[in-house]
C-alpha positions in Angstrom: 0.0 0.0 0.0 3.0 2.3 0.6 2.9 4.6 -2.7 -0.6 4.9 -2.9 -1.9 5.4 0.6 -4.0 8.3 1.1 -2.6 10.4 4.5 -5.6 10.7 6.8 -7.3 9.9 10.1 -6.9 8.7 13.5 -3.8 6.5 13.7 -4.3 4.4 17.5 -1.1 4.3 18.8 -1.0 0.6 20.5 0.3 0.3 24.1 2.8 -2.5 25.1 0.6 -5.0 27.5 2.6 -7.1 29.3 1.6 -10.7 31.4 2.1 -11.7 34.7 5.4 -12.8 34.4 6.9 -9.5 32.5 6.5 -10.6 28.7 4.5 -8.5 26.1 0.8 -9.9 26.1 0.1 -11.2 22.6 -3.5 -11.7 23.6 -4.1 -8.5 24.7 -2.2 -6.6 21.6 -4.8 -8.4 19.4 -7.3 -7.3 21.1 -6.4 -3.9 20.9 -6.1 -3.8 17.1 -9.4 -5.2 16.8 -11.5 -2.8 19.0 -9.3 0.0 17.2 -10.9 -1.5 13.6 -14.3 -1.8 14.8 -14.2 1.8 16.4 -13.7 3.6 13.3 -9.6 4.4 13.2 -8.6 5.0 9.6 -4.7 3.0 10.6 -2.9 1.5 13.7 0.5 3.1 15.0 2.9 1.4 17.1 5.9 1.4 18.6 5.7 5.1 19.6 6.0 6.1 23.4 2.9 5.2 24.1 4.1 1.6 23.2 7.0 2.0 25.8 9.3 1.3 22.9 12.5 2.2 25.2 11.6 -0.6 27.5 11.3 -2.9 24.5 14.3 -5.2 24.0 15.1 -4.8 19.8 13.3 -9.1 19.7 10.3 -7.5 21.4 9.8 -4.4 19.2 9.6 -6.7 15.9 7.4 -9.0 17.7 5.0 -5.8 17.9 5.5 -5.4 14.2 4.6 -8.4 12.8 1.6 -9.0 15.5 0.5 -5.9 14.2 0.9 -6.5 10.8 -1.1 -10.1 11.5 -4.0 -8.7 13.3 -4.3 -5.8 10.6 -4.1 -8.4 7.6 -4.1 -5.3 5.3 -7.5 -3.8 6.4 -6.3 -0.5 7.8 -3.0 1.2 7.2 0.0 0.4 9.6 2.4 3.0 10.8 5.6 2.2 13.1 7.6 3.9 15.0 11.3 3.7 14.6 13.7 3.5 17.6 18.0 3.5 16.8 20.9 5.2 17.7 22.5 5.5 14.3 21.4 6.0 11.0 22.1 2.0 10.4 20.3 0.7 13.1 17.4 2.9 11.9 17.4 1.6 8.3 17.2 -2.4 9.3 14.6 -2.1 11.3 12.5 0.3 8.6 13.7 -2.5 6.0 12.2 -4.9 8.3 9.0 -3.2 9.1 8.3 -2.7 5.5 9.1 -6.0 5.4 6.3 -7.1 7.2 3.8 -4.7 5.8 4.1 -1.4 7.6 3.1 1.2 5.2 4.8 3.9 6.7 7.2 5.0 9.3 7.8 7.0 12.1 11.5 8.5 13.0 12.3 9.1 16.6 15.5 10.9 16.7 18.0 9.1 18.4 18.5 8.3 22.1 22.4 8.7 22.7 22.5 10.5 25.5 24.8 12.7 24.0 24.1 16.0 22.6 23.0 16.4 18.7 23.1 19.5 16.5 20.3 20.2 14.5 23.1 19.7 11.6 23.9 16.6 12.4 19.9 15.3 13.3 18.9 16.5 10.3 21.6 14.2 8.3 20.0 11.8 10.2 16.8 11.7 9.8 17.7 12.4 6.5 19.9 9.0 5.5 17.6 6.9 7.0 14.6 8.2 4.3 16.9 8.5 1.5 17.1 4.4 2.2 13.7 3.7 3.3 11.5 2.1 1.4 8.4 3.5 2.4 7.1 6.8 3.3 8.8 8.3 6.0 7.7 10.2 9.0 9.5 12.0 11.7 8.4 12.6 15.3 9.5 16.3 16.4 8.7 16.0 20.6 11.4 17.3 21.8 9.4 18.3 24.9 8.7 14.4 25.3 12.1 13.1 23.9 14.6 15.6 24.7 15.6 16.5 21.4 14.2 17.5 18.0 14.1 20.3 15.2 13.3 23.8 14.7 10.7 24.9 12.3 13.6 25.8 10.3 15.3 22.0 10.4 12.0 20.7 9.4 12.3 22.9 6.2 15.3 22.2 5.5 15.0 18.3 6.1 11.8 18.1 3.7 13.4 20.2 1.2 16.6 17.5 0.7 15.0 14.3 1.4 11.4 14.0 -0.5 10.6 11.0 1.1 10.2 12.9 4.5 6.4 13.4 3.4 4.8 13.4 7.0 5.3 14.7 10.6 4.1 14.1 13.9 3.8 17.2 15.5 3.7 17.6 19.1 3.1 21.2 19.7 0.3 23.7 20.4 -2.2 24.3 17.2 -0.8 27.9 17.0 2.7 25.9 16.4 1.5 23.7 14.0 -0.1 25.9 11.8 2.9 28.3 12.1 4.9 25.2 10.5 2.4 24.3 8.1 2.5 27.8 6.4 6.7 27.4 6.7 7.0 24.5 5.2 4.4 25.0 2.3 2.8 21.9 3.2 5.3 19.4 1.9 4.7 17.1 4.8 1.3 15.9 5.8 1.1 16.6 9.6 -0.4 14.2 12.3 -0.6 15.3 15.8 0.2 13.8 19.0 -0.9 14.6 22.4 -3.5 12.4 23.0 -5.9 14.5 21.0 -5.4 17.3 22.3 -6.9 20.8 20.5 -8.1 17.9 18.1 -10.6 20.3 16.0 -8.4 23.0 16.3 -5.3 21.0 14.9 -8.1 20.0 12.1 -8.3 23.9 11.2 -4.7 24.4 11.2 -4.4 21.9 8.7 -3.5 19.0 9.7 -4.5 15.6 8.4 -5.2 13.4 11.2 -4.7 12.4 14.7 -2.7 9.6 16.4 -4.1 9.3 19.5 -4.2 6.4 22.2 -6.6 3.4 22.3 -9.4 4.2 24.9 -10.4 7.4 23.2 -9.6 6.5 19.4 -13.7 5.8 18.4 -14.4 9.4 19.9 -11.4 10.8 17.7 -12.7 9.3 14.8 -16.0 10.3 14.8 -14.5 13.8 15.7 -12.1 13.3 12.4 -15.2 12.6 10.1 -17.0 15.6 11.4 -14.4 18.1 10.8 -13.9 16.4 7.3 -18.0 17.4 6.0 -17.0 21.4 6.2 -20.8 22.0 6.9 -21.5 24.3 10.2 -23.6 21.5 11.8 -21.0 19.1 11.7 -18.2 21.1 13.3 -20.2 22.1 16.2 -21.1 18.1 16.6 -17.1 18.2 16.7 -17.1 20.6 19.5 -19.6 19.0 21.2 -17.7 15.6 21.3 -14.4 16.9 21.8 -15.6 19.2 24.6 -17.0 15.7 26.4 -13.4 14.2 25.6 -11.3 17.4 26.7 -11.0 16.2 30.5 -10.1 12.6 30.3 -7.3 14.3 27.4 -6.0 16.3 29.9 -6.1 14.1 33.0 -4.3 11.5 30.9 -1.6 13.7 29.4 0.3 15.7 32.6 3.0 13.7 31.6 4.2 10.8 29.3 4.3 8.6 32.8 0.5 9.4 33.8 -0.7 8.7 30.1 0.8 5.4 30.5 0.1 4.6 34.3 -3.7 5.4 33.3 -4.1 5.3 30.1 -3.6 1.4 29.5 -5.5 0.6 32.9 -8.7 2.3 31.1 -7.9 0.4 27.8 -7.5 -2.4 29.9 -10.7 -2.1 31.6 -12.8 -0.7 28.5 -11.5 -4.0 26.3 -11.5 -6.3 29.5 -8.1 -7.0 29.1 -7.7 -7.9 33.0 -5.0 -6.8 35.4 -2.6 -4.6 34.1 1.1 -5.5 34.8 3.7 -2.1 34.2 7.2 -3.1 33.2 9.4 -1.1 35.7 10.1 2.1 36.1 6.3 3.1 36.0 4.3 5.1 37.6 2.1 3.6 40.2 -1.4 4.2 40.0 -3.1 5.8 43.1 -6.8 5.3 45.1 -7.4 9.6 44.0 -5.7 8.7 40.2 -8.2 6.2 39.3 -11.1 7.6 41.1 -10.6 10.4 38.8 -10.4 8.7 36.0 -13.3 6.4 36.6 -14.9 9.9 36.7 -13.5 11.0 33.1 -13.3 7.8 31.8 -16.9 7.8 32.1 -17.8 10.1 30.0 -16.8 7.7 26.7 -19.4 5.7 27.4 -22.0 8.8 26.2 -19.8 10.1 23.8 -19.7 9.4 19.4 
């Protein structure tokens, strides 16, 4: 599907479920692609942070790729997330998801520990989509990640490399659209942040969403509303993502909280059973999930 695939939508991204005695939960990882098909999501991401890729050993992260790639059998779009500390590293593992039938991918920039100019990230980013395959994405968080590129690198990278056709933005939807206009719309944008400022992201022009799991068949009912352009159907948009706004912002105080919370009401929505964290995690507290039984609520009356 990789040439012809049509940039759009809410994108779940999976999270990484893990059993009782500490290995990823292939049960459970089916079941999440499944309720994301049947709720409406236009593709399936993985492998992002909301898939706790760092805790991942490089076995387990193409095990999430090729479960994914199973459970999809070709009936949504696949998107993965790519995690490697040099440009080599980066390019096997975007060989081997295309491999198994990703249809695009995701760059992370790379977790060294050591400090990267903008120069150098954008070389990069930009020798591992010179080799890909497939489409290529990159994932500008640096307020998640630690590092990442100016407006101005983001121009510059998309201008070089062609095959740098999409980004996941993280930023406010005054950002976004500021980078939009700057880069004259050679990338197709997703945004991040759990849906947050989702119709207002939609007016700045972006082309879809990549949310999390509990929420996604809110988001895409939200998605197809904004798409119609009548009056009627964008205040049905507000009206939904006002409902969803709360549970957003209770679940994204931090990448840790999203996680802690946000896979124990995926959990509970898809009846998934006890959730088991892979350490270091946040623990969950007696006033945490009160609160979000309280917002979590709300999904039930919602799209």
């Amino acid at each position: 599907m990789g040439e012809a695939i049509e940039f759009r939508g809410v994108y779940p991204m999976l999270y990484a479920f893990f059993d009782a005695g500490g290995r990823l939960d292939r049960g459970a990882m089916r079941s999440q692609v499944e309720h994301c098909v049947a709720a409406g999501a236009h593709g399936i991401a993985a492998l992002g942070l909301g898939t706790e890729v760092r805790k991942l050993s490089p076995e387990e992260r193409r095990s999430v790729v090729q479960w994914a790639a199973e459970d999809l059998a070709g009936r949504r779009p696949l998107a993965i997330t790519v995690f490697g500390a040099t440009p080599t590293e980066q390019i096997a593992f975007v060989e081997a998801a295309a491999g198994h039938g990703a249809d695009w991918v995701i760059l992370q920039p790379p977790q060294t520990g050591e400090p990267i100019t903008e120069d150098r990230l954008v070389d990069f980013f930009g020798a591992v989509a010179d080799a890909s395959p497939v489409p290529v994405a990159i994932q500008n968080a640096p307020q998640y990640i630690g590092v990442g590129l100016s407006a101005a690198g983001l121009d510059r990278l998309s201008r070089r490399h062609p095959n740098v056709r999409l980004l996941k933005a993280e930023g406010s939807a005054v950002e976004t659209r500021a980078l939009i206009e700057l880069t004259d719309g050679r990338m197709d944008v997703f945004q991040g942040r759990g849906g947050m400022e989702f119709t207002d992201v939609m007016r700045a022009g972006c082309v879809g969403m990549i949310p999390s799991v509990e929420s996604c068949h809110v988001q895409a009912r939200i998605f197809e509303l904004m798409q119609r352009g009548r009056a009627e159907d964008e205040a049905a948009a507000e009206r939904l993502y006002a409902g969803l706004a709360p549970l957003i912002l209770f679940l994204m105080q931090s990448v840790d909280q999203f996680l802690c919370y946000g896979k124990r009401l995926t959990a509970e929505r898809l009846s998934l059973g006890e959730v088991h964290d892979r350490a270091p995690a946040q623990a969950p507290t007696a006033f945490g999930l009160a609160c979000l039984a309280r917002h979590g609520a709300a999904l039930d009356r919602l799209a």
